[in-house]
N, C-alpha and C positions, 0 to 999 in steps of 0.2 A: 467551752472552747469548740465543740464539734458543729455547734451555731455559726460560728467565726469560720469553721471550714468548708461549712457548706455553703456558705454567699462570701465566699474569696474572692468573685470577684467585684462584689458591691465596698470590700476594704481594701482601705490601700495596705501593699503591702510592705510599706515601711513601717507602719502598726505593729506587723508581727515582727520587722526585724530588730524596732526601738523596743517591743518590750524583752526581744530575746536579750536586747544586748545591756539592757539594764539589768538583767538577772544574770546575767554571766557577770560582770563589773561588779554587782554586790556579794556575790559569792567572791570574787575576786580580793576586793577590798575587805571580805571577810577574814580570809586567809592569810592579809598582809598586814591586820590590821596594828601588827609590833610595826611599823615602822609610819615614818612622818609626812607622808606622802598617800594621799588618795586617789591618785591617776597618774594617768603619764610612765607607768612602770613601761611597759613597751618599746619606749623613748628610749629608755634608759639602754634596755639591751642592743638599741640600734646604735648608740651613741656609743655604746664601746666595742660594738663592731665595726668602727670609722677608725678606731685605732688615733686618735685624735686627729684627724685628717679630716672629718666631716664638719661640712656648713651648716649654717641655719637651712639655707635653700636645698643642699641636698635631704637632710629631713624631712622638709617638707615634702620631695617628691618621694622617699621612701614611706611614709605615712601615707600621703595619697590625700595629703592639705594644704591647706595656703600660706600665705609666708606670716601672714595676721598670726594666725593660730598657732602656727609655732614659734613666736616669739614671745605669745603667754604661755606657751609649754616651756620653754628653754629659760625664760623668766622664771617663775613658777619652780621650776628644778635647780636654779643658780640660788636665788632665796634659801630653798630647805637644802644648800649643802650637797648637792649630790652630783651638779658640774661645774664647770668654769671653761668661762671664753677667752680663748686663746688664738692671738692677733696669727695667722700664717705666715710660714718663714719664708713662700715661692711666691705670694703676693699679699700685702701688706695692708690690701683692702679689705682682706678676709676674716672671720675669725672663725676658726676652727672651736669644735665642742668637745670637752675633754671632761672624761670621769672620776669622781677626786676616790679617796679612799673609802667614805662614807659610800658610793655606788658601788665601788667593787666589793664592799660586803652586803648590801643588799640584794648585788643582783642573784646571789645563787638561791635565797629565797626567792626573788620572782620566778625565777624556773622551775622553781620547782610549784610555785600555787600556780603558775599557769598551764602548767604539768596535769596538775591537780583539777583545776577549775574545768579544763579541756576533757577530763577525764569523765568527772562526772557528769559533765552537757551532755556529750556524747555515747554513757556509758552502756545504755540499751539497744545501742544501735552494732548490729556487726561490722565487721571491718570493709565487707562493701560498703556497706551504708553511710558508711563513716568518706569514703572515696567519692562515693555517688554523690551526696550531700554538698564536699567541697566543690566538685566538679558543677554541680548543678547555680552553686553559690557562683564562679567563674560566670557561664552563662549568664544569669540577670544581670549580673556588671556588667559585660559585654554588650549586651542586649542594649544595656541602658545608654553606654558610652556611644554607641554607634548611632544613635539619634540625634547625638549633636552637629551640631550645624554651626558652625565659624564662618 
């Protein structure tokens, strides 16, 4: 790895951040691995913090994806039992995402393996580090987002 850090900039650095982020996911999915679902736990906690009020489309903008991808996320979650789409009572075109009872005993294990998952990524790093890190993660998004051209 100290190879990899010394010509950073001859890699891209979505390298380091795909394989960060497949090791945190497998650790992840380690943790989780009692229940029937292998992604999209995330989803879940966002979807019951809409209180059944939330779309597909607001989803997608709190995820920070496209409407594609979350229709085989919310797909995906309706299949294994864990939401259900429910038409809106204020417009009729909508359907709201709602958490069945099967999610709301799941989710308190996902908070807590991603309690857990977060813990040990992080675990060597002090509580600066741990700020500086998130802070620095902000930056490259920004960085990245501000190139765009519409």
């Amino acid at each position: 790895m100290d190879t990899l850090l010394e010509n950073i900039d001859n890699q891209p650095l979505g390298f380091f951040l795909t394989r960060t982020g497949k090791s945190y996911l497998s650790e992840l999915n380690q943790q989780l691995s009692n229940l029937d679902i292998e992604r999209n736990y995330y989803s879940l906690i966002i979807i019951e913090r809409g209180q059944g009020q939330l779309t597909q489309n607001e989803l997608a903008a709190a995820l920070g994806t496209d409407k594609v991808s979350v229709v085989r996320i919310v797909d995906y979650l309706v299949s294994k039992g864990y939401i259900r789409r429910l038409r809106s009572k204020e417009d009729k075109r909508k359907f709201c995402l709602v958490g069945t009872p099967k999610a709301l005993l799941a989710l308190p294990h996902i908070r807590k393996a991603i309690a857990g998952a977060n813990e040990k990524a992080l675990s060597s790093l002090s509580a600066d580090e741990k700020k500086e890190f998130i802070r620095m993660l902000g930056i490259i998004k920004s960085n990245l987002n501000s190139s765009k051209t519409f």
